[in-house]
N, C-alpha and C positions, 0 to 999 in steps of 0.2 A: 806405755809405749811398746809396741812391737818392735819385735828383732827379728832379722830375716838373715840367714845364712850367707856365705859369699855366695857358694852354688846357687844359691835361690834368685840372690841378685844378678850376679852371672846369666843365668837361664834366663832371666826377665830383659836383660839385655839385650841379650841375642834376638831375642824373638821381637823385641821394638827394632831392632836392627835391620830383621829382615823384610819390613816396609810392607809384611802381606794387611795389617791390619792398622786403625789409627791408636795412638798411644792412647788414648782414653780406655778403648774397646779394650786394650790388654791389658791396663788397669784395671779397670773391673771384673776382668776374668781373672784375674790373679788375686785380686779381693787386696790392693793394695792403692794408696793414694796416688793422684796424678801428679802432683809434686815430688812424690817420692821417685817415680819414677822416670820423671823428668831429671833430678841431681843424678842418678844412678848414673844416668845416658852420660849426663857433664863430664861425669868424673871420671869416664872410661875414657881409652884412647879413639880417636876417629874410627868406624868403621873398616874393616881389611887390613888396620895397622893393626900386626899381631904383637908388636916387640921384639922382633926376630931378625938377627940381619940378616943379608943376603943367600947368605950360605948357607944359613937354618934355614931359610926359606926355600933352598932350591933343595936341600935335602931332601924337605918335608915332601916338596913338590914331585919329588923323583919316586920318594916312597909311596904315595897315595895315584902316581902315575904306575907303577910297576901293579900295585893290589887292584886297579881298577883294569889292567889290563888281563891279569888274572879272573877277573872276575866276566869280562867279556867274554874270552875263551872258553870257560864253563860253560856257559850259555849259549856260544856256539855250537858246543859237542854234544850241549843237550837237546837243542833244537834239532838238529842233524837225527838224535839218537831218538827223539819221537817221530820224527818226518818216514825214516823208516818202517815202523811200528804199524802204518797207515795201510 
């Protein structure tokens, strides 16, 4: 019997999660059974439910709001900064 890490389990989650592929196909790409990874999904919480309440949630949300806004602005001044270069 194989043993698969939490991370492993974890990652294989996530990515049945994100609906790009049918659980079979990421079964087999993971070289893992379809049962298995059908309990994995069971035993996880719903989708989007992180286990976080409110307030970890809107933290998180503020912090990943602030670093993507940062990250826009980069991208602004660099576009600006080859536009001139032209």
């Amino acid at each position: 019997m194989t043993r698969y890490s939490k991370e492993f389990k974890a990652d294989a989650v996530r990515l049945a999660q994100s609906g790009d592929k049918p659980l079979n196909a990421i079964a087999d790409e993971l070289g893992v059974s379809r049962s298995s990874l059908r309990y994995w999904l069971s035993s996880v919480k719903p989708k989007g439910v992180r286990g976080e309440t409110a307030e970890e949630e809107l933290k998180r949300l503020r912090k990943e709001n602030r670093v993507l806004q940062m990250e826009r602005d980069i991208l602004k001044k660099a576009t600006a900064f080859f536009a001139k270069e032209k």
